[in-house]
N, C-alpha and C positions, 0 to 999 in steps of 0.2 A: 405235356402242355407247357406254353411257356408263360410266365406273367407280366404282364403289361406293365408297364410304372412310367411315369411320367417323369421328369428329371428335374430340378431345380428351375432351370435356366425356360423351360415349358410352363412350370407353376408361377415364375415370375412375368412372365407374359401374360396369362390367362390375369392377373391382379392389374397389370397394368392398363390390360385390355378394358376390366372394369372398373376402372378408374376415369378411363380414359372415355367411355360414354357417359350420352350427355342426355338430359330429359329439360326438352327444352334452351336448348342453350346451356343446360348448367350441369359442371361435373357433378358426380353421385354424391359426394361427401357436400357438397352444398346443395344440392336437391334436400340430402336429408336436414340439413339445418332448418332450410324452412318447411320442412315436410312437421319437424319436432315442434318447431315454434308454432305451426298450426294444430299438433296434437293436442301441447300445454293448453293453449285459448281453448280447445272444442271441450277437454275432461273439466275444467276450469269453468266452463262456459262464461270466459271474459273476453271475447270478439269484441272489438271496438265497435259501435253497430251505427259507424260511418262508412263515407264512400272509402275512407284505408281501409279498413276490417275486410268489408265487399271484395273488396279487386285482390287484397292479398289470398283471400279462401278461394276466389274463383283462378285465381292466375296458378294457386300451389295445385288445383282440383285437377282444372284444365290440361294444367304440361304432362301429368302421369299420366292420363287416360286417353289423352291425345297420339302419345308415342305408341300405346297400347293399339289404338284404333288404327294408326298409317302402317302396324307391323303386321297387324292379326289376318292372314291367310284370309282370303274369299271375301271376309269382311270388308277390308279394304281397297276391295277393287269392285266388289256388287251391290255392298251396302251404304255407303259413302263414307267409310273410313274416321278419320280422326276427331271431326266435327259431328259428326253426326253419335259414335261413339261417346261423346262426353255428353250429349243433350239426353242422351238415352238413360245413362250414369249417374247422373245429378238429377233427372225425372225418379231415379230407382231410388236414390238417398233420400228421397223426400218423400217416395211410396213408403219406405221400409222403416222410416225413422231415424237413421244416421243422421241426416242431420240436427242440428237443435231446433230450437224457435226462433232461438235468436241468431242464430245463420242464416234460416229460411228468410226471416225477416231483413238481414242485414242484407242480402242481396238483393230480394225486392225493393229494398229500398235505392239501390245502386241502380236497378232497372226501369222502374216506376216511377218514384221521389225524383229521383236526380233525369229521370228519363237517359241512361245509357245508348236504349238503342237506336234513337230518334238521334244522336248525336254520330255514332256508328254509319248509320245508314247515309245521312246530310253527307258526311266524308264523303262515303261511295260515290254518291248519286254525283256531288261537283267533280271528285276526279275524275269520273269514267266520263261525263256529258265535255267537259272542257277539253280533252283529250283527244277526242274527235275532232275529222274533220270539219269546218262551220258547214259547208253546203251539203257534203255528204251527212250530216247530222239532222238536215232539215227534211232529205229527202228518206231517209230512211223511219223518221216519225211520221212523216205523212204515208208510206206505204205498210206501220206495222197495225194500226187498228185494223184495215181489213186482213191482216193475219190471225188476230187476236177474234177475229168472226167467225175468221173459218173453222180457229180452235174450238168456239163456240157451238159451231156447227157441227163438226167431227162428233164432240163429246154428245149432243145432245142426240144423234143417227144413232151411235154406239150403244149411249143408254135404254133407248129407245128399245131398239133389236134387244138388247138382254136381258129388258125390262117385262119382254112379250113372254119369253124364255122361262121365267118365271111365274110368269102370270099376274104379272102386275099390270094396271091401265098404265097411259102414256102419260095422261093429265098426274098420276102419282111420281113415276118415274122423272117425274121434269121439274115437279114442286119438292119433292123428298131428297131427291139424286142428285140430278144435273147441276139444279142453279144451287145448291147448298157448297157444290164439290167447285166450279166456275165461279160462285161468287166474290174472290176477294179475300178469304180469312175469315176470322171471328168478327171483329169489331166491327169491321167495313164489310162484311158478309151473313153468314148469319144471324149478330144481332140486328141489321136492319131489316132481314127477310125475315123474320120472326114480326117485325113488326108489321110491313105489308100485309104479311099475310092475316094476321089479326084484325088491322083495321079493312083489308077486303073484306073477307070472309064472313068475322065473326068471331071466329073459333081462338083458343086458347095458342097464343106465344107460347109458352112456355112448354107444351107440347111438342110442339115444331122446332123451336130448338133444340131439345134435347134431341132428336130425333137427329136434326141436321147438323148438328157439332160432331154427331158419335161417324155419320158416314164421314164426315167432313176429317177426323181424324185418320180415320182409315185414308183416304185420297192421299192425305200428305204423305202419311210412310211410302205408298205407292212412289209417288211423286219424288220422291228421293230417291229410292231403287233404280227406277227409271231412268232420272237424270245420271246415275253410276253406268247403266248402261247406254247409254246413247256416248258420254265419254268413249267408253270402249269403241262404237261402232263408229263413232270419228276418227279414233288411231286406225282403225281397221279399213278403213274406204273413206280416206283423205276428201275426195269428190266432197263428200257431202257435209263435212265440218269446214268452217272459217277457224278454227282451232282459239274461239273465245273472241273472233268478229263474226258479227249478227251479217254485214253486209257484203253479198257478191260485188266484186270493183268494177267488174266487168259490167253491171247493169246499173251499178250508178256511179259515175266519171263523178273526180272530184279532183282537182288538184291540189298536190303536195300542199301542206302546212309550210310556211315557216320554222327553221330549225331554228331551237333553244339555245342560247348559251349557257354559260357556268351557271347553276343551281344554286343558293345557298341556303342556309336555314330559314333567311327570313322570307325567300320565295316559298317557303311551305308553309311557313305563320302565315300569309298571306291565303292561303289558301284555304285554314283553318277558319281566318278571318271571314272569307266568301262563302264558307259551304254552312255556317249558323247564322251569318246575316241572309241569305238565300233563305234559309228556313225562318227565322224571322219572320221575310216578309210573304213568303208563302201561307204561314200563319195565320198573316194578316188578313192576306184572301181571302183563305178558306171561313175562316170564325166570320169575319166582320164584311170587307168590302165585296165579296163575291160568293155567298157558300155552297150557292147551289145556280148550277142553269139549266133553266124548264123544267126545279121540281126537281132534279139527280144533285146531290149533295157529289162538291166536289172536295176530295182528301188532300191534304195538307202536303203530302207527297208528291199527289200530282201537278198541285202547284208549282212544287217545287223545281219539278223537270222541266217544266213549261220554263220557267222563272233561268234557270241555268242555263237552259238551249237559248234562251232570246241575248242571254249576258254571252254565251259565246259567239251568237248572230251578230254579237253587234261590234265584237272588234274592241273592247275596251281592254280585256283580258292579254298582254306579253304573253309569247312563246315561253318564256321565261316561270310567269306563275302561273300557266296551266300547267308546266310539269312540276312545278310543289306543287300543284294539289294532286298532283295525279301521283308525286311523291309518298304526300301524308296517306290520299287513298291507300296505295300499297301499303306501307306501313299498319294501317286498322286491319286490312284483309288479309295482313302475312301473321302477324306477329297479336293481332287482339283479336283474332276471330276465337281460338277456345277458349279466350278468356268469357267472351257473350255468347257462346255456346251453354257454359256452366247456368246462367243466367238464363238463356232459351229453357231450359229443361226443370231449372228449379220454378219459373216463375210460367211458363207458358203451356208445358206439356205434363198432363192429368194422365199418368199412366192405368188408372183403376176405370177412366172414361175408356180408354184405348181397349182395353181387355173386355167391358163391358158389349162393346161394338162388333167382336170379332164375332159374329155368326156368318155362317158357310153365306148365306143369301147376299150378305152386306159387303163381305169382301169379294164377291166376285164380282157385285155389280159395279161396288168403286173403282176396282180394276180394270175394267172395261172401259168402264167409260173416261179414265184416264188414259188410256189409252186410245181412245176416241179424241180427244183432246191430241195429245201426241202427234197423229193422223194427219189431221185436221189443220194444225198448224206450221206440220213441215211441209203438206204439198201447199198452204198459202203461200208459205213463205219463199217456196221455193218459187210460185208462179211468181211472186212480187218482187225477187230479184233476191232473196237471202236465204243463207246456208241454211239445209234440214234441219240438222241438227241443233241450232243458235238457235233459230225458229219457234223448232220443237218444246224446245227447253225452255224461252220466257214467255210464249205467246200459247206457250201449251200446259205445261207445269206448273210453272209461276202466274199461271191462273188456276190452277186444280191443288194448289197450296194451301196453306192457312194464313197467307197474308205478310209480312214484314216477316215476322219469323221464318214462315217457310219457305220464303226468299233468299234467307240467307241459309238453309239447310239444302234447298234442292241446288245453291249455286255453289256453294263448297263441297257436295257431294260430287261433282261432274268438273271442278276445278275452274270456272269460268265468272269467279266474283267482279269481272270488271263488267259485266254484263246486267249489275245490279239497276239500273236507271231503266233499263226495259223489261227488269221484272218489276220494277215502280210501278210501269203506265201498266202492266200486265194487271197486278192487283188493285190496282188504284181506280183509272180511266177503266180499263175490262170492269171491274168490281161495278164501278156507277152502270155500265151497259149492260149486266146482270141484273139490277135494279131494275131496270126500264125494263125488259122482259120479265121477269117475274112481278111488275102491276098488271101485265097484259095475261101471264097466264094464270095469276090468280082471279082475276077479272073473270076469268073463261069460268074456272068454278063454280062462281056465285048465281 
């Protein structure tokens, strides 16, 4: 036998090699610097429990777990990889107790306090809306609510059939299942169908919530798996993806934009500028001068699209600072999405609710009838002139989400963040037309 040895000039390469990788951007020997400086604060428990403290524990959290998630075999091509890895990661540190109080604390405050994601999402929503075409932009919102119906309708067939399956009535599968998993999220979803349902009825909210948060969690992991594969089956049958556009060109004519010149930083300030005064004055709508029409509260979000698509309608916006926002956009979506991943998981996702939920009954029906959803939304979309897949994923998923969060996990799961403004009108617009159906079907109970 002979023995293997490796030689100097092999051992010096293998050092270099890891040296020479990066976690996040940053070589290893500075990874660990601030990996150390977050160990000192966590043993110390002296985290500045401001927005520095926040962003440096979630930015140091984020870059390890993230490399971890886009490398780890199967994970990161069916389960949505690196983003979705870290919200799982930082839900578990906070089941397990890793973190402190005053971490937990200090990022909720970075998320809550300072509201991060509402600033995060404004980015998306202006650079993906001003990016677009203007007339291709106008015809493509007017033909996504009836996709967003259909998805409606898919999920609600699906449920329906698997509800019988079980032996459940239609009137339960539709008030428990359907509209909880279609509604919009937590806040824009089942806390207001918790409330419907109370003042129809009679009966106990608090009931009904629980009930409907625990499927309602199940649906979103769904909803993310899904979105991993529907990616795949876009690389796989080109046909049916716009590879991150919602819209066939062939079904709606739009002509060429105007091309950009030179970029500079302040065309991106600019940008900045337009996507919190948009919310601003969306804001303003939603609380004060508009907050509801016929009775359906409208969200602050949907405003917002509305509020963006008329600024781009109207020609006020250069060639020039629609692409700084669509610049700074990239920039949140490239480089700060596992930063507010960390933040999703620490502050949004109840791992002991998630585990409570799994029974055999629960996750099959969620499954279905996200799938249902799924269905539903890519043959609309496709009748209506848009790619299955695009379709599928905001008018199907990102209504069978949990809302802003799981907007941004089922759209970085599938790779298609610029796609964020139509999972807005998805949870937002969809979430109100979830409303209107569940007064009519609780109605039917009483």
């Amino acid at each position: 036998m002979s023995n293997i040895s490796t030689s100097p000039e092999t051992e010096k390469k293998d050092v270099r090699d890891l040296l020479n990788f990066k976690i996040f951007g940053m070589s290893l020997p500075l990874y660990a610097f601030a990996l150390i400086t977050l160990l000192l604060s966590h043993f110390n428990d002296k985290l500045p429990g401001d927005v520095v403290g926040g962003f440096a524990l979630m930015f140091i959290i984020g870059a390890v777990f993230g490399e971890i998630g886009k490398r780890l075999p199967i994970f990161n091509k069916y389960i949505g990889g690196a983003p979705v890895m870290i919200f799982l990661v930082a839900a578990y540190f906070v089941y397990a107790g890793i973190f402190t109080q005053k971490e937990i604390d200090t990022i909720t405050k970075v998320m809550d306090e300072t509201n991060f994601l509402n600033l995060f999402i404004s980015v998306l929503i202006t650079g993906a809306i001003l990016s677009v075409n203007r007339k291709l932009l106008l015809k493509s919102l007017l033909g996504y609510i009836p996709t967003i119906l259909l998805g409606i309708l898919g999920a609600s067939v699906f449920g329906i059939l698997i509800g019988l399956c079980f032996g459940i009535p239609v009137d339960r599968i539709m008030m428990l299942y359907v509209l909880p998993i279609m509604g919009g999220g937590n806040g824009a979803g089942a806390v207001p169908l918790s409330e419907i349902y109370h003042s129809v009825t009679g009966r106990s909210r608090e009931e009904y919530y629980s009930t409907a948060i625990a499927i309602l969690t199940i649906a979103n992991i769904f909803a993310i798996v899904y979105a991993a594969f529907l990616d795949i089956i876009g690389k796989k049958y080109p046909v049916l993806s716009g590879e991150g556009e919602l819209v066939r060109k062939a079904s709606f004519k739009a002509e060429e934009d105007e091309k950009a010149g030179p970029i500079t930083h302040r065309e991106t300030a600019v940008g900045l500028v337009l996507s919190t005064t948009c919310f601003v004055l969306a804001y303003v709508m939603a609380k004060a001068i508009l907050p509801n029409i016929g009775g359906v509260e409208i969200h602050t979000f949907a405003w917002m699209v509305l509020i963006v698509a008329a600024l781009n309608a109207s020609g006020l916006c250069s060639p020039e600072i629609k692409a700084g926002a669509k610049r700074l956009s990239d920039f949140f979506s490239k480089q700060m999405l596992w930063v507010l991943m960390v933040g999703v998981g620490v502050c949004y996702t109840d791992l002991q609710e998630i585990i409570d939920a799994l029974t055999f009954a629960n996750v099959i029906i969620a499954a279905v009838i996200v799938i249902g959803a799924v269905v539903g939304a890519a043959l609309g979309g496709w009748l209506i002139g848009f790619f299955p897949v695009e379709s599928a994923i905001t008018a199907g998923l990102c209504m069978a989400n949990r809302g802003g969060s799981g907007d941004l996990e089922v759209l970085s799961a599938c790779n298609r963040m610029n796609l964020i403004s139509y999972a807005q009108i998805s949870s937002r617009l969809g979430g109100g037309i979830v409303l209107v159906i569940a007064s009519i079907v609780f109605g039917m109970m009483v």
